[in-house]
mmCIF file as gemmi writes it, N, C-alpha and C atoms, coordinates in Angstrom:
data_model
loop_
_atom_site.group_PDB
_atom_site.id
_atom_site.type_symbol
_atom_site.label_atom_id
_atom_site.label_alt_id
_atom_site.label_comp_id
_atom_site.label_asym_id
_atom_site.label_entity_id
_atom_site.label_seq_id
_atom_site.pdbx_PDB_ins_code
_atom_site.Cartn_x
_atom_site.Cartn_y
_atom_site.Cartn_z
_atom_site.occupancy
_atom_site.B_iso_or_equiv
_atom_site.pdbx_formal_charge
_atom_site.auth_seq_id
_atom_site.auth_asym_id
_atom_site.pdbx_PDB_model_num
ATOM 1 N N . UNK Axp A 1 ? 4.746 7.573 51.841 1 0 ? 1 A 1
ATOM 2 C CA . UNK Axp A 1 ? 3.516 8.178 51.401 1 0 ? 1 A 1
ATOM 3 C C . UNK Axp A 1 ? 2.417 7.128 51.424 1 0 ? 1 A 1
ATOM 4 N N . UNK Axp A 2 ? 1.484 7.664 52.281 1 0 ? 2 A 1
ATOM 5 C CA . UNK Axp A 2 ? 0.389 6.986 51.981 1 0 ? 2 A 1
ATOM 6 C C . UNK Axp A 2 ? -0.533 6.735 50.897 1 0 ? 2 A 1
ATOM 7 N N . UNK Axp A 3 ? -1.12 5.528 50.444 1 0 ? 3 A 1
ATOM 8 C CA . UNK Axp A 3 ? -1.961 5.536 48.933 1 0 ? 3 A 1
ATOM 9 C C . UNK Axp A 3 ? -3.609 5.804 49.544 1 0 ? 3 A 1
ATOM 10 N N . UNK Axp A 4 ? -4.763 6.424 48.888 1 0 ? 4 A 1
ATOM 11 C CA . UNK Axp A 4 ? -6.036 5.907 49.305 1 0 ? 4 A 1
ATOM 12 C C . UNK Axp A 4 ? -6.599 6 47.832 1 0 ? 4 A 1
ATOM 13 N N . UNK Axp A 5 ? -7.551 5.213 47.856 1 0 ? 5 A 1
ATOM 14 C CA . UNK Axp A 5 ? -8.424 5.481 47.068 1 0 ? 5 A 1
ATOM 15 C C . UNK Axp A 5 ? -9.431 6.858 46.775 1 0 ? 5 A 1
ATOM 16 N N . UNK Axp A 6 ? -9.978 7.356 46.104 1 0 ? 6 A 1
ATOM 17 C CA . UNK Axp A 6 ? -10.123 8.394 45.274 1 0 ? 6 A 1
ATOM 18 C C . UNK Axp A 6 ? -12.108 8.46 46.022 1 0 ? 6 A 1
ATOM 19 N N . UNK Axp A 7 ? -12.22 7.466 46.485 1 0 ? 7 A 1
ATOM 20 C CA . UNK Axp A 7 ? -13.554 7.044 46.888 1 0 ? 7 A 1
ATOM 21 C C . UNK Axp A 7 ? -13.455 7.227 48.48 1 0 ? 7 A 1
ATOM 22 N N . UNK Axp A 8 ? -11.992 6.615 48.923 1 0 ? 8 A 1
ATOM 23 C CA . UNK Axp A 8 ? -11.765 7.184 50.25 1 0 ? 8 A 1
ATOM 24 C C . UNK Axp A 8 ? -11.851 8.438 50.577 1 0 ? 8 A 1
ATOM 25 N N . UNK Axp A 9 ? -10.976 9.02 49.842 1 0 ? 9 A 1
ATOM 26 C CA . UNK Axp A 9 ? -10.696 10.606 50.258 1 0 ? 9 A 1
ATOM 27 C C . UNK Axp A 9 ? -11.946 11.153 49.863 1 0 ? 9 A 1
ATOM 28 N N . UNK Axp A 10 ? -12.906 11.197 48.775 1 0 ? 10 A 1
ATOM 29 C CA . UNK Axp A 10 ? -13.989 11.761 49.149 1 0 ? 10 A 1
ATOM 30 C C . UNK Axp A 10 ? -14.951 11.652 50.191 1 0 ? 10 A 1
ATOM 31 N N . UNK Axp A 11 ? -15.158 10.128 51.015 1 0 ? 11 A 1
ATOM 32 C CA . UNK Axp A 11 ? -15.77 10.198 52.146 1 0 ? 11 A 1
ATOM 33 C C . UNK Axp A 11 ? -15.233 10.753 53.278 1 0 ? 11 A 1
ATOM 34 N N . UNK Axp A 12 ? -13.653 10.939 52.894 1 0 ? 12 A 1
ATOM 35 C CA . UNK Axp A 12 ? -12.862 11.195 54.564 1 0 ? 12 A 1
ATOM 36 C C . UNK Axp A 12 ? -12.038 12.916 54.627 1 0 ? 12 A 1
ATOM 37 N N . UNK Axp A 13 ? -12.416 13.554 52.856 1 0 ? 13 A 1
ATOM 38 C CA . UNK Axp A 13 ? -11.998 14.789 52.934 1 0 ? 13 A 1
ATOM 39 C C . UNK Axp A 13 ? -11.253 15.576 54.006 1 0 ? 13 A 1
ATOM 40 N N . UNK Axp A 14 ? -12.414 16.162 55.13 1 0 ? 14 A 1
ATOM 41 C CA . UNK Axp A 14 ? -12.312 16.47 56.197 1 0 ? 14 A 1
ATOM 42 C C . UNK Axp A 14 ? -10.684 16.411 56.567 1 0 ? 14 A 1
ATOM 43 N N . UNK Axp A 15 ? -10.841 15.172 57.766 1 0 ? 15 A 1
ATOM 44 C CA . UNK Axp A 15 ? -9.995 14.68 58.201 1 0 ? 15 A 1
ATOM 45 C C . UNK Axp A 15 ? -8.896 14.487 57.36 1 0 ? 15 A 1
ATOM 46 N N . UNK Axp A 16 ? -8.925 14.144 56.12 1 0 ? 16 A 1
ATOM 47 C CA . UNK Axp A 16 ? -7.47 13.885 55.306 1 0 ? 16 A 1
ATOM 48 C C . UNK Axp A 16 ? -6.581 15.229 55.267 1 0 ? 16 A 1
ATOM 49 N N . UNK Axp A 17 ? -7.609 16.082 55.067 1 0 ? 17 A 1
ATOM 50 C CA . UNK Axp A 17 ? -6.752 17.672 54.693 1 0 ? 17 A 1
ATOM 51 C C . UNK Axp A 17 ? -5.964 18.341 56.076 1 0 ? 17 A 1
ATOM 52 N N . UNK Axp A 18 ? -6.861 17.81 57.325 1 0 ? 18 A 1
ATOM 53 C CA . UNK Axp A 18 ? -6.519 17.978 58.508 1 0 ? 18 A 1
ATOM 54 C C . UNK Axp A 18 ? -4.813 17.501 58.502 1 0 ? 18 A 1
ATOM 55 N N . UNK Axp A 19 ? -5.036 16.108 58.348 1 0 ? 19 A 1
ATOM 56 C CA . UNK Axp A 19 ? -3.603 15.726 58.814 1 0 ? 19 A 1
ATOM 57 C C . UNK Axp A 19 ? -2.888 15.83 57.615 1 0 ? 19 A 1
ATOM 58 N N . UNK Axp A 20 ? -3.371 16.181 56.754 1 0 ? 20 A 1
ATOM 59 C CA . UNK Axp A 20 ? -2.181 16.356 55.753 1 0 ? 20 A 1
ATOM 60 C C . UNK Axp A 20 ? -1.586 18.13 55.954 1 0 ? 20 A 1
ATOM 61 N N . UNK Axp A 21 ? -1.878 18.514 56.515 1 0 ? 21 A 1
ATOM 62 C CA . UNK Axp A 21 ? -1.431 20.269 56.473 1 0 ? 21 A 1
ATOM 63 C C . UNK Axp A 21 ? -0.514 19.993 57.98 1 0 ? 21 A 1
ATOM 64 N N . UNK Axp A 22 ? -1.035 19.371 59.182 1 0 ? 22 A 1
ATOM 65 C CA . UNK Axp A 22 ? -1.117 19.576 60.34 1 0 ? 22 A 1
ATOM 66 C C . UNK Axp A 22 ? 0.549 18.328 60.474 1 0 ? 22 A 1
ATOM 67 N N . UNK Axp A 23 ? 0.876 16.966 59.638 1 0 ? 23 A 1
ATOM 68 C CA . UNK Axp A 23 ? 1.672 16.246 60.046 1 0 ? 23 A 1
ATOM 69 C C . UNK Axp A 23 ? 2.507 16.434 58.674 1 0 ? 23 A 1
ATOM 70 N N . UNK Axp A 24 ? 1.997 16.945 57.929 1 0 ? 24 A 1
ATOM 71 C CA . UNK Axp A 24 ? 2.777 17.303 56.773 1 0 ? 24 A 1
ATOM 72 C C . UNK Axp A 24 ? 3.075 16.174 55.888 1 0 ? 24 A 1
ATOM 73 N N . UNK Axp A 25 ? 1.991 15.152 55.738 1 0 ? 25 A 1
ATOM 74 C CA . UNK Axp A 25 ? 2.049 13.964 54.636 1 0 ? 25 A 1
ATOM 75 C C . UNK Axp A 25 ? 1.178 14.48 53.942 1 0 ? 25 A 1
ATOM 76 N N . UNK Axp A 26 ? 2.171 13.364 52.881 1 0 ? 26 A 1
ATOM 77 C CA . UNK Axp A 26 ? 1.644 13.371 51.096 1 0 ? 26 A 1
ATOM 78 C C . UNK Axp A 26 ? 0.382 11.705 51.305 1 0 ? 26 A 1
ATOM 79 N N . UNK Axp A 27 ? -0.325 12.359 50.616 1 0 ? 27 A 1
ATOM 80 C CA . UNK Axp A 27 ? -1.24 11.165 50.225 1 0 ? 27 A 1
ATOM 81 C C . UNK Axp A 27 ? -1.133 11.133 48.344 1 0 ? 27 A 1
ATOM 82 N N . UNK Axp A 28 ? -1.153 9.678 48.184 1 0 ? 28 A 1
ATOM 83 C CA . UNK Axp A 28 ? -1.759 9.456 46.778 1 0 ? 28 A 1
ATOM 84 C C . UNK Axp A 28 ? -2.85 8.943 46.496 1 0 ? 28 A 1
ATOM 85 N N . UNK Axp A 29 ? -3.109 9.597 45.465 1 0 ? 29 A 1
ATOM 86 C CA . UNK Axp A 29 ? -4.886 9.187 45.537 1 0 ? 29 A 1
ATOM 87 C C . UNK Axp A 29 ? -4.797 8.436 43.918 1 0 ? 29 A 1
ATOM 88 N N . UNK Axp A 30 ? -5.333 6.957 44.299 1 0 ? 30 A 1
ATOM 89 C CA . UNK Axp A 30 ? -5.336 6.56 42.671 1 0 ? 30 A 1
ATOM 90 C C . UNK Axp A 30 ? -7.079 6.189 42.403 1 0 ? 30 A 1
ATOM 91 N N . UNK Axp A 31 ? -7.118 6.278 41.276 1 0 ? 31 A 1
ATOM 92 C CA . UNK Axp A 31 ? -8.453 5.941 41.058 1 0 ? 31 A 1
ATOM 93 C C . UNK Axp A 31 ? -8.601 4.791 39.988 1 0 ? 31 A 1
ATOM 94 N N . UNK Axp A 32 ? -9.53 3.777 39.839 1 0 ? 32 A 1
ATOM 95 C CA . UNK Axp A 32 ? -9.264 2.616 40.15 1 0 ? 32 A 1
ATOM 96 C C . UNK Axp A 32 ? -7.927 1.694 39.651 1 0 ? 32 A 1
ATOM 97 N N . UNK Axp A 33 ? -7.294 2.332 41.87 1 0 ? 33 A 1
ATOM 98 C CA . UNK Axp A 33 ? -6.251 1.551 41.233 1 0 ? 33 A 1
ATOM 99 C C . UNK Axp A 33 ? -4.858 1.918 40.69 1 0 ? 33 A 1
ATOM 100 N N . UNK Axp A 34 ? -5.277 2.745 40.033 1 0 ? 34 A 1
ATOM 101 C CA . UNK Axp A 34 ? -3.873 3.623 39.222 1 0 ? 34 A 1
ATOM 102 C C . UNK Axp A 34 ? -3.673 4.806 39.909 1 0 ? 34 A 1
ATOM 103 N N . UNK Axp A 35 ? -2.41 5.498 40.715 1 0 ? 35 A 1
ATOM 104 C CA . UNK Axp A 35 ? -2.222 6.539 40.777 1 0 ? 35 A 1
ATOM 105 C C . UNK Axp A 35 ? -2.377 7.872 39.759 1 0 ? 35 A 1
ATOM 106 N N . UNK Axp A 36 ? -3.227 8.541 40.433 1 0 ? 36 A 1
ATOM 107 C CA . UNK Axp A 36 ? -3.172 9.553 39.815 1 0 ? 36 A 1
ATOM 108 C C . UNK Axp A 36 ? -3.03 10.965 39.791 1 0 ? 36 A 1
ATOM 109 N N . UNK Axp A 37 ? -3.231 11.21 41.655 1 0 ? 37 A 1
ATOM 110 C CA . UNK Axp A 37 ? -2.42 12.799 41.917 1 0 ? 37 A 1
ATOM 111 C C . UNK Axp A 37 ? -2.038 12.344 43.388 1 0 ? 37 A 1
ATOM 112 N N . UNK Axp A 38 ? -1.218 13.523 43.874 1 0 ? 38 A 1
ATOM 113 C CA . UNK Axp A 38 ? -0.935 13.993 45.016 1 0 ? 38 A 1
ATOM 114 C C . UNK Axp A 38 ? -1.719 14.533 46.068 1 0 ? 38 A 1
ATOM 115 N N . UNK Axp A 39 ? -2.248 14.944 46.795 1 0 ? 39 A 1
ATOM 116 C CA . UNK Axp A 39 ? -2.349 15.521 47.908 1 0 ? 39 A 1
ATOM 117 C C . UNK Axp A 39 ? -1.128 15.553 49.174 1 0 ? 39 A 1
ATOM 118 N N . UNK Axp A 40 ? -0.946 17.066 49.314 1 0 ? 40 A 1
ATOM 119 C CA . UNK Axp A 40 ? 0.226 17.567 50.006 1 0 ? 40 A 1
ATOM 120 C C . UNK Axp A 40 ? -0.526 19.102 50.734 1 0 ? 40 A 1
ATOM 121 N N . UNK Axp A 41 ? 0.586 19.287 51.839 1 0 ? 41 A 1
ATOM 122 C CA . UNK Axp A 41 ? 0.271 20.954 52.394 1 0 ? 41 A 1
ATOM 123 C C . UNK Axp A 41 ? 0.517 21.75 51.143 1 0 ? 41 A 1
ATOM 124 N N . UNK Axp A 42 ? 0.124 22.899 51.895 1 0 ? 42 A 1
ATOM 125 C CA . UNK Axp A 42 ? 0.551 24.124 50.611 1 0 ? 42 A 1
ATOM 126 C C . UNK Axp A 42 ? 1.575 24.36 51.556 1 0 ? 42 A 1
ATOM 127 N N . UNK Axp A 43 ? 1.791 24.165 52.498 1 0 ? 43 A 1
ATOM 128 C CA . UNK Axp A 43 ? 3.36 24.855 53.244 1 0 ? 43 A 1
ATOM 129 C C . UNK Axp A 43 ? 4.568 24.292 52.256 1 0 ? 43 A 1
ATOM 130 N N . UNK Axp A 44 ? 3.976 22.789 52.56 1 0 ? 44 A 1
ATOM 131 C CA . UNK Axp A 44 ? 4.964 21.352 51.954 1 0 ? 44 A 1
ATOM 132 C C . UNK Axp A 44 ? 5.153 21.85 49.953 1 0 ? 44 A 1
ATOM 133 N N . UNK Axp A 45 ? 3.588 22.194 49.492 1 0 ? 45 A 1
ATOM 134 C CA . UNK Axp A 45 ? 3.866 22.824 47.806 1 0 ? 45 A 1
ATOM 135 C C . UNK Axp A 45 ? 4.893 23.853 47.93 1 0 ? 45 A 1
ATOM 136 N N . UNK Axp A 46 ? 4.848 24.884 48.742 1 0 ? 46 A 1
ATOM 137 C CA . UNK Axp A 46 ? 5.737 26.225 48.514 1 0 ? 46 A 1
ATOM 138 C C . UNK Axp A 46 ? 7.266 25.902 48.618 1 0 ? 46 A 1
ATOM 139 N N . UNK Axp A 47 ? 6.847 24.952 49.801 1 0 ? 47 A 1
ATOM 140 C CA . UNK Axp A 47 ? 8.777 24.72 49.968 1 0 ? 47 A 1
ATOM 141 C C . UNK Axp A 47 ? 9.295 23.796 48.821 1 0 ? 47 A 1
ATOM 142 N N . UNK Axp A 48 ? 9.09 23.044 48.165 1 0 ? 48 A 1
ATOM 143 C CA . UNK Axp A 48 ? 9.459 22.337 47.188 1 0 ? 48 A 1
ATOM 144 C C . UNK Axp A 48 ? 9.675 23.292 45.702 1 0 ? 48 A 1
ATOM 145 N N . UNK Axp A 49 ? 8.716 24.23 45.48 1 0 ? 49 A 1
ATOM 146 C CA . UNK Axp A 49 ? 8.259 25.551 44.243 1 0 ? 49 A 1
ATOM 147 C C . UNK Axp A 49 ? 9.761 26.211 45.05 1 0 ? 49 A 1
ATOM 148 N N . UNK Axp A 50 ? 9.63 26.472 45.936 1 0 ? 50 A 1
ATOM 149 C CA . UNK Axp A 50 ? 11.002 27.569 46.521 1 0 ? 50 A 1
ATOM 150 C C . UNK Axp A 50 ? 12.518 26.734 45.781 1 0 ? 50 A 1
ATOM 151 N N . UNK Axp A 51 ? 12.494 25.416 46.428 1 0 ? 51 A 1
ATOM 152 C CA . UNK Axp A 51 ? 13.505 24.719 46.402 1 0 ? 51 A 1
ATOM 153 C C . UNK Axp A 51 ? 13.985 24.679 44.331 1 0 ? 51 A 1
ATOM 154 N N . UNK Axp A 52 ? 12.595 24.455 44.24 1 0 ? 52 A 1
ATOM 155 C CA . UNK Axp A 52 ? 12.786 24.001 42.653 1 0 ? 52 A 1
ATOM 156 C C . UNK Axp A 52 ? 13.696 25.71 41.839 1 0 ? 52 A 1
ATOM 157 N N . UNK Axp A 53 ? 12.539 27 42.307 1 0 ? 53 A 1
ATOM 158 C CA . UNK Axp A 53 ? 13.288 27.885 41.719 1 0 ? 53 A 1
ATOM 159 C C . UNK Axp A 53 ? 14.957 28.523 42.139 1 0 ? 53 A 1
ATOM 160 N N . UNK Axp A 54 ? 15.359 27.833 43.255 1 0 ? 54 A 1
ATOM 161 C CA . UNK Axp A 54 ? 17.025 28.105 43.433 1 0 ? 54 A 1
ATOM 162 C C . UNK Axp A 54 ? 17.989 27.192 42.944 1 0 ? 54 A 1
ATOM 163 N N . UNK Axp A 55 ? 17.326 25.921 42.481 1 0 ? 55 A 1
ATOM 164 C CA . UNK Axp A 55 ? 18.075 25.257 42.161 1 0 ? 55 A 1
ATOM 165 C C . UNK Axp A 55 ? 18.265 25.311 40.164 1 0 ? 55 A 1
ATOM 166 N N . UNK Axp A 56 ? 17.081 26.209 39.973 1 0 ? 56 A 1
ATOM 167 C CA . UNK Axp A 56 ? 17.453 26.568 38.621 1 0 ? 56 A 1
ATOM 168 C C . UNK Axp A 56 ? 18.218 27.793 38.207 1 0 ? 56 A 1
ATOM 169 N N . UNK Axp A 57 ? 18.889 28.219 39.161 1 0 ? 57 A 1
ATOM 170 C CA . UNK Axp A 57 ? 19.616 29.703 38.958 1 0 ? 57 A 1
ATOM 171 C C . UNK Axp A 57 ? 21.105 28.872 38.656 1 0 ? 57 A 1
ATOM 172 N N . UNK Axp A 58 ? 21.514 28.89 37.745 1 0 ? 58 A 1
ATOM 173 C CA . UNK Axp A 58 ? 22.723 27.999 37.334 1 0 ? 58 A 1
ATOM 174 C C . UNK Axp A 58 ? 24.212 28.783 37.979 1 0 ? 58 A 1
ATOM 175 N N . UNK Axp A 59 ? 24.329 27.352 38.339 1 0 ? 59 A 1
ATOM 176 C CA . UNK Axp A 59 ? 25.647 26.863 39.571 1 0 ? 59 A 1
ATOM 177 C C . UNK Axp A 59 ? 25.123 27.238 40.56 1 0 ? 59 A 1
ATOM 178 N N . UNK Axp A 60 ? 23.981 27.235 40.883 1 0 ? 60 A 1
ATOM 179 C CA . UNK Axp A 60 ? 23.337 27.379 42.208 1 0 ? 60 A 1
ATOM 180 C C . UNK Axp A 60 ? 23.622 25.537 43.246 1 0 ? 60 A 1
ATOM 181 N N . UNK Axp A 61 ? 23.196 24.829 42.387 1 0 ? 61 A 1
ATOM 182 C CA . UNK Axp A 61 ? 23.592 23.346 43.337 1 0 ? 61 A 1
ATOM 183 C C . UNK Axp A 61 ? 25.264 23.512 43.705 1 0 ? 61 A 1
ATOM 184 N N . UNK Axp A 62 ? 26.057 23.586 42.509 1 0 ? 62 A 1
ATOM 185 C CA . UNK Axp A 62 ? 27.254 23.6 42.848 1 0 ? 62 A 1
ATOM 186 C C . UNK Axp A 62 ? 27.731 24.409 43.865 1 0 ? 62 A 1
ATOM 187 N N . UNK Axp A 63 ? 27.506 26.026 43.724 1 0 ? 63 A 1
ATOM 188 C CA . UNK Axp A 63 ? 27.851 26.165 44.97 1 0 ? 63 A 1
ATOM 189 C C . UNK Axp A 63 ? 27.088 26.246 46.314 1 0 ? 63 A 1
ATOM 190 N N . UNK Axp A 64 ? 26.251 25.387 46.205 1 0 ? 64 A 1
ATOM 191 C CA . UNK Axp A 64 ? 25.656 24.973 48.195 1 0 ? 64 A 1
ATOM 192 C C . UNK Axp A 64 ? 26.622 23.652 47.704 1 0 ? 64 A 1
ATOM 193 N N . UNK Axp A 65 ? 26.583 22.438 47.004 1 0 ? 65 A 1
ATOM 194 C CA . UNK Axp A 65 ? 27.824 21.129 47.699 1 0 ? 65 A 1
ATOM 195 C C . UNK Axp A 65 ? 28.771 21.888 47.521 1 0 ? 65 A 1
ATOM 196 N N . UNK Axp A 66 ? 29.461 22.968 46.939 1 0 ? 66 A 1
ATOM 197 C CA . UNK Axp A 66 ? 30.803 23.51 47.909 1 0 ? 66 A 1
ATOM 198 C C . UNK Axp A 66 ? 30.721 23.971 49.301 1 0 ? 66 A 1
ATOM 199 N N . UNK Axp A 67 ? 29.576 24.942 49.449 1 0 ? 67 A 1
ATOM 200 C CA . UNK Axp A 67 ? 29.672 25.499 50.83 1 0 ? 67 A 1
ATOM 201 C C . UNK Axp A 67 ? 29.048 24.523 51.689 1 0 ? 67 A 1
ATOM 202 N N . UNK Axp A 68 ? 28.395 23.246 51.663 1 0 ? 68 A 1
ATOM 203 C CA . UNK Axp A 68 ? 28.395 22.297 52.32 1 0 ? 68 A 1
ATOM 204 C C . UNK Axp A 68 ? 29.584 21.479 52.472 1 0 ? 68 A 1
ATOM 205 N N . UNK Axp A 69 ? 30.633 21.231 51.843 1 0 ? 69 A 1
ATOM 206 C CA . UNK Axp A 69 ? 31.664 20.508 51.716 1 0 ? 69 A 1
ATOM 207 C C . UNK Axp A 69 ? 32.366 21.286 52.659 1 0 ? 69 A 1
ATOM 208 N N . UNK Axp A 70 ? 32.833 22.844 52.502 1 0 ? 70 A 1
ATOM 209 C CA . UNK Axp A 70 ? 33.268 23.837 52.838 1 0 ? 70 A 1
ATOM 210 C C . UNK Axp A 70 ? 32.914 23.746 54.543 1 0 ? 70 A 1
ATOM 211 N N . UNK Axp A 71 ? 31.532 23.417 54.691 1 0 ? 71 A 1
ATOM 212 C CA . UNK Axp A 71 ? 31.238 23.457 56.195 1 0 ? 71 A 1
ATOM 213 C C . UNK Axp A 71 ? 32.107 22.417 56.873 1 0 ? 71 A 1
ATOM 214 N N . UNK Axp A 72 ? 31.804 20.972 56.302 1 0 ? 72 A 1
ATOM 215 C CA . UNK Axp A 72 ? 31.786 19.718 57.175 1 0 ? 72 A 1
ATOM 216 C C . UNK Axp A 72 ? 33.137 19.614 57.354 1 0 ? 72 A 1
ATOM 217 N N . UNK Axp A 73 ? 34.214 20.533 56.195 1 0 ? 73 A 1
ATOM 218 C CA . UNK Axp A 73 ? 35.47 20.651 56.509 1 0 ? 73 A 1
ATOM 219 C C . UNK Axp A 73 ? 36.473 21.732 57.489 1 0 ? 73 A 1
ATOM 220 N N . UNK Axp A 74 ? 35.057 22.355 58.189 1 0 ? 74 A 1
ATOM 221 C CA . UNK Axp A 74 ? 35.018 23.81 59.037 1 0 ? 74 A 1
ATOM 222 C C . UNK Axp A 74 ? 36.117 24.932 58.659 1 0 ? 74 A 1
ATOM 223 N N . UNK Axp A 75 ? 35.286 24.947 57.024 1 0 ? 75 A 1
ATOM 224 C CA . UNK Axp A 75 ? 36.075 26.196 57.111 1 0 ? 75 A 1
ATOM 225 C C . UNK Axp A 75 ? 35.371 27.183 56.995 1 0 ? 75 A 1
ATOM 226 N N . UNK Axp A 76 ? 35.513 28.622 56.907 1 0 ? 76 A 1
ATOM 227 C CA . UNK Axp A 76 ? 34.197 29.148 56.832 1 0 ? 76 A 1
ATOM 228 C C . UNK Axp A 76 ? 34.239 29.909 57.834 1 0 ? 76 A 1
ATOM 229 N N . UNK Axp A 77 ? 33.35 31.256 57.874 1 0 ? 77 A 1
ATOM 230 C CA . UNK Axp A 77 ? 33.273 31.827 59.034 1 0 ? 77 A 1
ATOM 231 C C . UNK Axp A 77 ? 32.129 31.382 60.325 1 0 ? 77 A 1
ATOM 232 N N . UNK Axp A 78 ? 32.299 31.471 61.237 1 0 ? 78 A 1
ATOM 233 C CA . UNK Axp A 78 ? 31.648 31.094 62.391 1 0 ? 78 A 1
ATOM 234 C C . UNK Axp A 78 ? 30.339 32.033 62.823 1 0 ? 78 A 1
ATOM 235 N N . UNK Axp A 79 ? 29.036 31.284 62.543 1 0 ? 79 A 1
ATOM 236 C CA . UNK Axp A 79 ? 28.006 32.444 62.839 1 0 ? 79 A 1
ATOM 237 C C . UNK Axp A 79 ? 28.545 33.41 63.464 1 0 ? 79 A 1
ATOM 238 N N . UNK Axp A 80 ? 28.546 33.05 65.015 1 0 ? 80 A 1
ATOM 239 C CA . UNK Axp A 80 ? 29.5 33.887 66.129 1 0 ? 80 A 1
ATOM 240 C C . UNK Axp A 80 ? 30.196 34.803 65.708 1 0 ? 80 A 1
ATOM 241 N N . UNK Axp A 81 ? 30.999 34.904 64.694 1 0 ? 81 A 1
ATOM 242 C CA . UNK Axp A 81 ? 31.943 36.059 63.919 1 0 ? 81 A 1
ATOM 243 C C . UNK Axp A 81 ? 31.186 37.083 63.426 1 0 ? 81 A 1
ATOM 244 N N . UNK Axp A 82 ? 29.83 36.517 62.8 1 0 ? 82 A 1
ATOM 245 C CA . UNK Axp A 82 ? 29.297 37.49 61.689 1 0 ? 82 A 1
ATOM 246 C C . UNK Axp A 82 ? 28.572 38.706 62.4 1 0 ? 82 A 1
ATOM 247 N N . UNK Axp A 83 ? 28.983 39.861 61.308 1 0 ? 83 A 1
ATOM 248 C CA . UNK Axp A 83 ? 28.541 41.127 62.077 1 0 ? 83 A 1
ATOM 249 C C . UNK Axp A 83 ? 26.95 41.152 61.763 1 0 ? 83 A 1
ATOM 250 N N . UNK Axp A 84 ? 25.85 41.397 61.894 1 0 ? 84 A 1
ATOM 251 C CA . UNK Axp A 84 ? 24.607 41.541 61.462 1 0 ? 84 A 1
ATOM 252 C C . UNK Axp A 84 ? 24.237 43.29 61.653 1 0 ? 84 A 1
């Protein structure tokens, strides 16, 4: 993550929001000096808000590292199998 100053990003707005949506970096913006927020996509906010609310549905982590464990040990059904 990149740091700028709080004085930067107001002269360089524009362009910062550009590449921050478009390459999908986080900037920190401190002001003097001290960090003090983020700048991120809203693609990059939603997926993290998404991530955060599945991982609070309890035994939700546990079972993705089973069915990840479950994969790397190929067991499991094979896309290819599944009826849709």
């Amino acid at each position: 993550m990149d740091t700028i100053a709080i004085s930067d990003l107001r002269a360089n707005l524009p362009n910062l929001i550009d590449r921050v949506s478009e390459r999908l970096e986080r900037l920190i913006v401190t002001v003097s000096g001290k960090p003090k927020a983020v700048v991120m996509s809203l693609e990059e906010l939603e997926s993290l808000e998404e991530t955060a609310e599945i991982l609070a549905i309890p035994g939700a982590l546990k079972a993705i590292k089973k069915g990840a464990a479950e994969a790397r040990a190929g067991k499991g059904i094979p896309l290819s199998e599944l009826k849709i």
